[in-house]
C-alpha positions in Angstrom: 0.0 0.0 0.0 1.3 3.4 -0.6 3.7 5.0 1.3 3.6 8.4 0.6 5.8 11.3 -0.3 7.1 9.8 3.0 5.2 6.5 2.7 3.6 4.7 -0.4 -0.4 3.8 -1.1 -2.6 2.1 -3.2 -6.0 1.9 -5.1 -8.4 1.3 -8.1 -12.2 0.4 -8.4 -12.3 -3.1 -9.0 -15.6 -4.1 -9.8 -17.1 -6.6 -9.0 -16.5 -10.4 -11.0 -12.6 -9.0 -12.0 -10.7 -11.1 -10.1 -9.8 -14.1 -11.6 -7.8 -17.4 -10.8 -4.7 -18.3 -11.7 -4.6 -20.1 -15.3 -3.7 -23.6 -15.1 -1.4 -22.7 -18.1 0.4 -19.9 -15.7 1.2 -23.0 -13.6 2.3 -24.9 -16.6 4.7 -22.2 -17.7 6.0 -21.9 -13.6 6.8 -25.8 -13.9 8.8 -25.3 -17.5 10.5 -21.9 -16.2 11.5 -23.9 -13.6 12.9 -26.5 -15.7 15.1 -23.8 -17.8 16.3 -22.5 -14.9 17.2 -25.3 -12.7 21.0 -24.9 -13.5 21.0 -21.3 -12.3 24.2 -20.0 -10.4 23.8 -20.4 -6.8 24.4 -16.8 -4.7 27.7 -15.5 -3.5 27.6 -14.4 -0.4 29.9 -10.8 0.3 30.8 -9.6 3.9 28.8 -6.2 3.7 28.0 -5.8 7.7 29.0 -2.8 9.9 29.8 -2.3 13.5 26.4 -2.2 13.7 25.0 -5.4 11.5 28.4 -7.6 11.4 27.4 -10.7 10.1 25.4 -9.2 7.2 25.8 -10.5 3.9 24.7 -9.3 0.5 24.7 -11.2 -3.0 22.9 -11.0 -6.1 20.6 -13.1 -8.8 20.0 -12.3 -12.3 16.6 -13.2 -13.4 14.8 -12.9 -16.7 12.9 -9.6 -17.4 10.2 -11.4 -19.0 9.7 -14.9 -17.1 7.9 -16.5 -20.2 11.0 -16.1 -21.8 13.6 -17.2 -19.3 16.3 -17.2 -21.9 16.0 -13.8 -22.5 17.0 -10.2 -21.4 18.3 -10.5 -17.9 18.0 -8.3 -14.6 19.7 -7.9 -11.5 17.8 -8.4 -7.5 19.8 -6.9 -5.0 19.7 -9.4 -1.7 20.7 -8.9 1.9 21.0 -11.9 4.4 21.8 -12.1 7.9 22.6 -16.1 8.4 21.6 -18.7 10.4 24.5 -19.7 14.0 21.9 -22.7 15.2 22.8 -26.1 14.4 19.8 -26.8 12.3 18.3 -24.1 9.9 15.3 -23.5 9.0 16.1 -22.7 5.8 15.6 -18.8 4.1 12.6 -16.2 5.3 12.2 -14.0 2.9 11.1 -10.8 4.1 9.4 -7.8 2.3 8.5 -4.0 3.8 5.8 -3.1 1.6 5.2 -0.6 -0.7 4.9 -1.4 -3.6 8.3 -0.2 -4.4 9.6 -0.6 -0.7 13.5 -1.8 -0.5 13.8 -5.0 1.5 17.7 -4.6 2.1 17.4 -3.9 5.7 14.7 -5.2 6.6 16.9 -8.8 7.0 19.0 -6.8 9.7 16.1 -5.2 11.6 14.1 -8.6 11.5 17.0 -10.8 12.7 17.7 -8.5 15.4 14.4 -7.9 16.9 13.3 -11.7 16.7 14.4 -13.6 20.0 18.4 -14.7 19.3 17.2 -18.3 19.5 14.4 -18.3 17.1 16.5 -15.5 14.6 19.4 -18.3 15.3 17.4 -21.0 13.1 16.5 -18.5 9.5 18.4 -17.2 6.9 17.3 -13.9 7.2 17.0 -12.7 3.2 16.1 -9.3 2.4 16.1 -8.2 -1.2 15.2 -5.5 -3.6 12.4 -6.4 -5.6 12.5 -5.6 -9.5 12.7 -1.7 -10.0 13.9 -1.2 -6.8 17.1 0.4 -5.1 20.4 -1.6 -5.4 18.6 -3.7 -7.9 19.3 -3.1 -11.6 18.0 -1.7 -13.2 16.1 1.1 -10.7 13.4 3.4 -11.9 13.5 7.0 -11.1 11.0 8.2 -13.8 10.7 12.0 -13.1 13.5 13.2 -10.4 12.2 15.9 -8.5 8.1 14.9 -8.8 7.4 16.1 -5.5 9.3 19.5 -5.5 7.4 21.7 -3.6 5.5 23.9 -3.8 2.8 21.4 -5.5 -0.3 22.7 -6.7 -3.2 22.3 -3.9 -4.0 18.8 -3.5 -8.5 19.8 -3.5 -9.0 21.1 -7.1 -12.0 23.8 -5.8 -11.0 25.1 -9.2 -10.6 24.2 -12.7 -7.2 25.6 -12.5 -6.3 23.6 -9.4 -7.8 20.4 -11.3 -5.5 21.4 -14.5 -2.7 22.0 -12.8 -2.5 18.3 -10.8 -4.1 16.5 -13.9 -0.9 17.7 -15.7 1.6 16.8 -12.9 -0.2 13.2 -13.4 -0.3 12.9 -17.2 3.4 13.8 -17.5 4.9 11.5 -14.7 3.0 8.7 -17.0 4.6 10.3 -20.0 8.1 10.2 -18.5 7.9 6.8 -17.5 6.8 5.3 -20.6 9.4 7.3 -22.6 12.5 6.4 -19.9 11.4 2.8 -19.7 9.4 1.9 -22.3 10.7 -1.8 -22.4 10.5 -2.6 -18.9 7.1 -1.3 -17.4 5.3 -3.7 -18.8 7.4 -6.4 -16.2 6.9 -4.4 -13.4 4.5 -5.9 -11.5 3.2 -8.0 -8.7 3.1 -11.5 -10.7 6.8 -11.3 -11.8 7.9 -10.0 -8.8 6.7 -13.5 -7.2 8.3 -15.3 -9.4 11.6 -13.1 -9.0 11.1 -14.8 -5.4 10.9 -18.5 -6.5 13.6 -17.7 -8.6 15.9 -17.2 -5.2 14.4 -19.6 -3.4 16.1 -21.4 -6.3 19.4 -19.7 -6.3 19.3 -20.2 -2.6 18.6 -24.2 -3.0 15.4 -24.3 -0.9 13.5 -26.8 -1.7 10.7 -24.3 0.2 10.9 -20.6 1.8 9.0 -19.1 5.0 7.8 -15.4 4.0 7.4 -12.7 6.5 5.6 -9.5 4.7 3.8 -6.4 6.0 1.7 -4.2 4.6 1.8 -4.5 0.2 4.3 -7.4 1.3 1.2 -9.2 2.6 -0.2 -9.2 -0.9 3.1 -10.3 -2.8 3.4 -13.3 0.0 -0.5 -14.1 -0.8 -0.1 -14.2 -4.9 3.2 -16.3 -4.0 1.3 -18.9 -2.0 -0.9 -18.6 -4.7 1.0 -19.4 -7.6 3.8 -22.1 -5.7 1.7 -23.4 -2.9 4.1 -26.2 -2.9 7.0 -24.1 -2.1 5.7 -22.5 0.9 6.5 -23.5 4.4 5.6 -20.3 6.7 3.9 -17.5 5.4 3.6 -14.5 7.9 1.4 -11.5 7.0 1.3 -7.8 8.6 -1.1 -5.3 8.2 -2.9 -7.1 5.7 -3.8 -5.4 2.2 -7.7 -6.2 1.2 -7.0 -8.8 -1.4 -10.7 -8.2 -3.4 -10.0 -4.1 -4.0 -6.7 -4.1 -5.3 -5.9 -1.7 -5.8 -8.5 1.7 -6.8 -11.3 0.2 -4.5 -8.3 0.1 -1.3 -7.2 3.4 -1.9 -10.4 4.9 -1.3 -10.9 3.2 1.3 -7.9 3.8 2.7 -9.1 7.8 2.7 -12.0 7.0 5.3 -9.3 4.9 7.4 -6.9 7.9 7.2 -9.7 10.4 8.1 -10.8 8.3 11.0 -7.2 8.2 12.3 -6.5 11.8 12.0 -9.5 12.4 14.1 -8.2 10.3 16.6 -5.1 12.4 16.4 -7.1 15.7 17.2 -8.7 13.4 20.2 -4.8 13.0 21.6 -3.9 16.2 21.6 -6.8 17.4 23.4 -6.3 15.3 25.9 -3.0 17.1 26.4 -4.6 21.0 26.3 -2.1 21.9 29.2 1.1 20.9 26.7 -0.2 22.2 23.6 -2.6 25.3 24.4 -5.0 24.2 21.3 -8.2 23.5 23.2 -10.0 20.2 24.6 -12.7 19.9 21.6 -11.1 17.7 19.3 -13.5 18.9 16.7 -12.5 22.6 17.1 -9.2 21.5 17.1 -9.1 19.8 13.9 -11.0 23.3 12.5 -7.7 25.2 13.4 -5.7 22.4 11.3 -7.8 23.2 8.5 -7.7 26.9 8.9 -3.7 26.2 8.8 -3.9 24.4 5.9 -6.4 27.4 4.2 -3.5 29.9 5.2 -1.1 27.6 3.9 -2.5 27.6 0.8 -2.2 30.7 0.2 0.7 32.1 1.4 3.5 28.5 1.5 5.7 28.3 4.6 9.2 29.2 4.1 8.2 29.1 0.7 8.4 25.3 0.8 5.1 24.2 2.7 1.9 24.8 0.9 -1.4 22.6 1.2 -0.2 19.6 0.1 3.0 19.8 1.8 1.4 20.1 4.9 -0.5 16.6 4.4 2.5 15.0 3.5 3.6 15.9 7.2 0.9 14.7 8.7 0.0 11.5 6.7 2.6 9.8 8.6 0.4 10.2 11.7 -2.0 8.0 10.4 1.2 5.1 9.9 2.3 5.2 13.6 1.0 7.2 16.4 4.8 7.5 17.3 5.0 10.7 15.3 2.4 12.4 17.4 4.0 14.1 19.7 6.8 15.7 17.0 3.0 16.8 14.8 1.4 18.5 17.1 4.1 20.3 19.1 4.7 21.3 15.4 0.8 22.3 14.9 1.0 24.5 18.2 3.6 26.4 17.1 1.7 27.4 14.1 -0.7 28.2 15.4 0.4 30.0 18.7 3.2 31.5 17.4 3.3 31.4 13.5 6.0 29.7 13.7 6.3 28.8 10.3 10.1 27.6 10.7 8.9 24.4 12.9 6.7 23.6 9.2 9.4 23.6 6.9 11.6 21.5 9.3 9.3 19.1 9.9 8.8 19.0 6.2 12.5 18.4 5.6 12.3 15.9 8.4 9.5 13.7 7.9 7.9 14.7 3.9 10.9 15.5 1.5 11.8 13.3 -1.2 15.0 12.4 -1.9 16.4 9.8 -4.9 15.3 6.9 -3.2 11.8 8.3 -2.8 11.8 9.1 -6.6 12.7 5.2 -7.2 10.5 4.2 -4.8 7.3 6.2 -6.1 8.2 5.0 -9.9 7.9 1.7 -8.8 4.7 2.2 -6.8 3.2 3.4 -9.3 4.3 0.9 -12.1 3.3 -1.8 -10.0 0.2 -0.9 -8.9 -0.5 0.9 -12.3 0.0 -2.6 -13.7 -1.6 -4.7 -11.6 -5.1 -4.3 -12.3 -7.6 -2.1 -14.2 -8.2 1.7 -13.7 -10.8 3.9 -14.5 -10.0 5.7 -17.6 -12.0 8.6 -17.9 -11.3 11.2 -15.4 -14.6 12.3 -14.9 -15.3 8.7 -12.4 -12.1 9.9 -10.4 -13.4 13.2 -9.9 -16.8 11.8 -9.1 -15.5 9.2 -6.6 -13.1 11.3 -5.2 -15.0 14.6 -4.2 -17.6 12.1 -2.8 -14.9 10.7 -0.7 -13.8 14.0 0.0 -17.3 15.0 1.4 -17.1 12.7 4.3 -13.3 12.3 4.6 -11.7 15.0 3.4 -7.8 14.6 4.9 -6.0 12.4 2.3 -8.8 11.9 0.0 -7.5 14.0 -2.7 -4.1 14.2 -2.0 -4.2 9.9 -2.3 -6.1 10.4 -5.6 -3.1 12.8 -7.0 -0.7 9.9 -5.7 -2.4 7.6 -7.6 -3.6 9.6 -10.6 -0.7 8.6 -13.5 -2.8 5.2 -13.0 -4.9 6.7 -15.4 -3.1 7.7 -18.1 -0.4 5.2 -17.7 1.1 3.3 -20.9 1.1 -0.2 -20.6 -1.9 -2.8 -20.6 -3.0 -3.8 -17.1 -3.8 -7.3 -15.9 -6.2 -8.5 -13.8 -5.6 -8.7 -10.0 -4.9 -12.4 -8.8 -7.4 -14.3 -6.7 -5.6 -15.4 -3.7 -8.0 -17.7 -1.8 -6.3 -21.0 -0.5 -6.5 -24.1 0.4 -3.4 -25.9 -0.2 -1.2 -23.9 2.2 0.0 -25.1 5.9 -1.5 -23.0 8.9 -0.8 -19.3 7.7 -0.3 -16.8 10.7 -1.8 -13.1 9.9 -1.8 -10.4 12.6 -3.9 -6.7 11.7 -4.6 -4.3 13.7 -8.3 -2.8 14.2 -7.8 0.9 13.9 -5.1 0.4 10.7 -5.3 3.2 8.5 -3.3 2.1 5.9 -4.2 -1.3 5.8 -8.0 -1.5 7.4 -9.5 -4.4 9.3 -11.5 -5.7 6.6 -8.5 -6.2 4.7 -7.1 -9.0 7.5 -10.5 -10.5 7.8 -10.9 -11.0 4.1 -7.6 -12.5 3.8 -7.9 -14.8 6.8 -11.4 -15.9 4.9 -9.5 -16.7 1.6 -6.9 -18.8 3.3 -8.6 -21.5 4.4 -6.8 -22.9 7.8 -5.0 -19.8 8.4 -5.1 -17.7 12.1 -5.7 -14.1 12.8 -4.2 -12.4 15.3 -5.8 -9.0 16.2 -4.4 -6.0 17.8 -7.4 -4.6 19.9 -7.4 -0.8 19.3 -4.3 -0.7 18.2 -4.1 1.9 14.9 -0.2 1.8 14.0 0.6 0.2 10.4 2.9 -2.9 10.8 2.7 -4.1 14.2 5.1 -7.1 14.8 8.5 -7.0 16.2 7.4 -3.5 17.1 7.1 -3.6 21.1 4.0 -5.7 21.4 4.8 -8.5 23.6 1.8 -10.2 23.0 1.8 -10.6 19.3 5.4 -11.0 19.4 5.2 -14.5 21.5 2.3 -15.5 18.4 4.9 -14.6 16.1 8.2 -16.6 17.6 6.0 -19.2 18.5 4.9 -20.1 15.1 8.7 -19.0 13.5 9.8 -21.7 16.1 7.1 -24.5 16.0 4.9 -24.0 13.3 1.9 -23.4 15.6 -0.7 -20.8 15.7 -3.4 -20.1 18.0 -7.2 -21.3 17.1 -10.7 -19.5 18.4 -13.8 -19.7 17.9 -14.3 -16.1 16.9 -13.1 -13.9 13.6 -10.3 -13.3 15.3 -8.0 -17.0 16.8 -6.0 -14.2 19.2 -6.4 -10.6 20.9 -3.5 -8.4 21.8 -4.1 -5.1 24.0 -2.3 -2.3 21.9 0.1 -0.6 23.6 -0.4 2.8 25.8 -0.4 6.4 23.0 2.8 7.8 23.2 3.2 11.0 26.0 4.1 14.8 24.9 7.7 15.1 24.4 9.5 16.0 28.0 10.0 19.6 28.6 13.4 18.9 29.2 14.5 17.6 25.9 12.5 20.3 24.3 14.6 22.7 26.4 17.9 20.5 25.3 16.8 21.4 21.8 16.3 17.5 20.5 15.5 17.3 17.5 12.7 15.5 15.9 13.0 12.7 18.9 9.5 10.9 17.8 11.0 10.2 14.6 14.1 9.5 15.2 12.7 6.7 17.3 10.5 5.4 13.9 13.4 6.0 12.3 15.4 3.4 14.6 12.7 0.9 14.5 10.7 -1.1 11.8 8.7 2.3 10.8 12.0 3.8 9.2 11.9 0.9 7.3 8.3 0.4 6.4 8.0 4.1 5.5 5.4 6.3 6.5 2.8 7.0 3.4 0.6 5.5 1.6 
């Protein structure tokens, strides 16, 4: 799912009857690539670990561009791995952060070192780059610089607004069908699976265990789909609504979003004595729209307009643990018009850099791919300002993000029906309150995989929620790493977790110390600097 111009998201209207099933002639074609690449070269592992990650290895695979023609142009995956000290492996457990367009590199690292050592001890930790995608080759960076602010204002309450963003959207399209006319059409969710059973093959697994959150729940679905044999674990997190992929998720990712940022104005008006902006959460949330207004018209630092000023907050919605860092930011807006406190927490949390570009170029070519998108603009528009009506915080600034969807170049397939039955017991954990990924989507999921067992943060509204401080789910997690079990009820749900306590308003004392930015720098240390805060 996206992760916006801090974080990626996704989104098209699917209608109803589209998905399909797997051919059987896709799984013929699986079992003769499979065949013409038994002999591939096995990985060579380089020492590539610092002081900080010193047994970390990293290697590469070259697999065909085009699968059905294995014999054919060649690209390069990037891989990371972090290797197994117990006496008896596992074997490999491929992990994946998301996105689409998310780089797995360090992901290996973080999960090794946040599992328990004895259950870490028995994987191959394998993080890699999936087609497009960082170190891999080659990487897409369609338009540098897409995100530059000042952007237009993300609502188009004119036809000039409208223009203005529709153009943005037609020409990052245009540049990426120009730059890489010959490889969009292989940038997408199918190959990318079979990129994976390719190193599972390079690795000589007979099998792999898959640990993916968020998009990465969707990729480790279609996988199980398409090589049910070759899957021994399969771990989801934050699990993307298989049946709306991907225009029907996105919008319903903008009520999710809404919801969330309202619980956000709730927080901080719990804490009126640290942030002087009242106890009405609704009145509150009328001052952040009165910034945004002003913001409009007259950019902060002539870097934060409108839409700048929702790419700072999105990331909210991801993990509660920017809070505090948001609305200290907020309150001096609006108590002191401050406007320096915007632009750094722009530079902080929102810019773009290069791997943003690549990571936004593969977003979108994946998810522009993957399945059918309304054509005509005039259903976006409709859809979209009826969103906007009832949740109006990301609605249109999602559409934007998504927008190129519509004009872009290549033919689209149709999304892959991942319901199960051939798999051993699948563990899935999703919070309720997920904005990025909502509820439904983990209950669906758990509904197409027959046998599998869904664990369930209670109240809990951060994106990716494993390995991130949770005792609770982290025992469900180790336990089935370590034994293959998973827990069984008699509800929707097989396990509750409590979520953990809100975070508190930064001490006064590190204010006065003049930290900076210490709510994300602690995402930034943890699994949300690596999942990315956007959409």
């Amino acid at each position: 799912m996206r992760r916006s111009a801090a974080v990626l998201c996704g989104a098209t209207v699917v209608l109803a009857g589209t998905l399909t099933a797997v051919p059987a002639s896709a799984s013929a074609s699986h079992s003769a690539n499979t065949a013409l690449t038994a002999a591939a070269a096995k990985v060579t592992w380089k020492k590539c670990g610092t002081d900080d990650t010193p047994t970390l290895q990293c290697g590469t695979v070259k697999v065909p561009l085009d699968h059905a023609k294995p014999r054919g142009k060649k690209i390069t995956l990037a891989l990371s791995r972090v290797p197994h000290t117990a006496p008896k492996s596992q074997g490999p457990l491929l992990v994946n952060p998301g996105g689409p367009g998310g780089s797995g590199l360090s992901l290996a690292e973080f999960v090794a070192s946040s599992l328990p050592k004895a259950v870490a001890a028995q994987y191959d930790v394998i993080g890699f780059d999936p087609r497009g995608v960082g170190e891999s080759q080659p990487a897409l960076d369609c338009k540098p610089g897409h995100f530059d602010p000042v952007r237009p204002d993300s609502v188009p309450s004119t036809p000039a607004l409208e223009k203005a963003n529709l153009a943005r959207a037609k020409s990052f399209a245009k540049a990426c069908g120009t730059k890489y006319k010959d490889v969009l059409p292989y940038i997408d969710t199918v190959s990318a699976v079979k990129d994976m059973d390719a190193i599972r093959k390079a690795l000589g697994a007979p099998k792999i265990n898959y640990f993916g959150y968020s998009y990465g729940t969707y990729l480790g679905a279609v996988y199980a789909k398409l090589f049910p044999e070759r899957v021994r674990r399969l771990v989801l997190d934050s699990i993307v609504d298989p049946t709306g992929v991907w225009y029907d998720d996105n919008i319903q990712q903008d009520y999710a979003f809404d919801k969330r940022h309202k619980a956000f104005m709730a927080w901080i008006a719990t804490y009126h004595s640290t942030y002087k902006l009242g106890t009405d959460p609704k009145k509150i949330e009328a001052k952040w729209y009165a910034m945004r207004a002003a913001l409009a018209k007259k950019p902060a630092g002539g870097k934060v307009g409108a839409s700048e000023l929702e790419d700072i907050f999105i990331p909210g919605g991801y993990n509660n643990a920017y809070w505090p860092t948001l609305a200290r930011t907020f309150a001096a807006y609006v108590n002191n018009h401050d406007t320096a406190a915007l632009v750094k927490a722009y530079d902080n949390i929102a810019a773009i850099d290069a791997s943003g570009d690549n990571g936004y170029s593969v977003y979108t070519a994946v998810q522009c791919r993957d399945a059918s998108w309304p054509r005509d603009w005039k259903q976006w528009r409709k859809d979209n300002w009826a969103v906007h009506e009832k949740a109006p915080f990301m609605a249109w600034n999602n559409a934007w993000y998504n927008a190129p969807c519509a004009f872009w170049p290549t033919k689209t397939l149709k999304p892959v029906n991942v319901a199960n039955s051939k798999l051993p017991p699948v563990l899935l954990f999703q919070a309720t309150d997920d904005a990025a990924t909502p509820y439904q989507g983990g209950v669906t999921m758990h509904r197409l995989l027959k046998g599998s067992s869904l664990v369930v943060e209670q109240g809990g509204g951060n994106h990716g929620i494993t390995l991130s401080g949770n005792a609770c789910l982290d025992q469900h997690l180790a336990t089935y790493l370590t034994s293959g079990k998973v827990p069984h009820g008699s509800g929707v749900a097989d396990a509750v977790c409590k979520k953990n306590p809100d975070p508190k308003p930064q001490p006064a004392a590190q204010k006065a110390a003049g930290a900076t930015q210490p709510a994300v720098a602690a995402v930034g240390d943890s699994l949300r600097g690596i999942l990315g805060s956007g959409r």
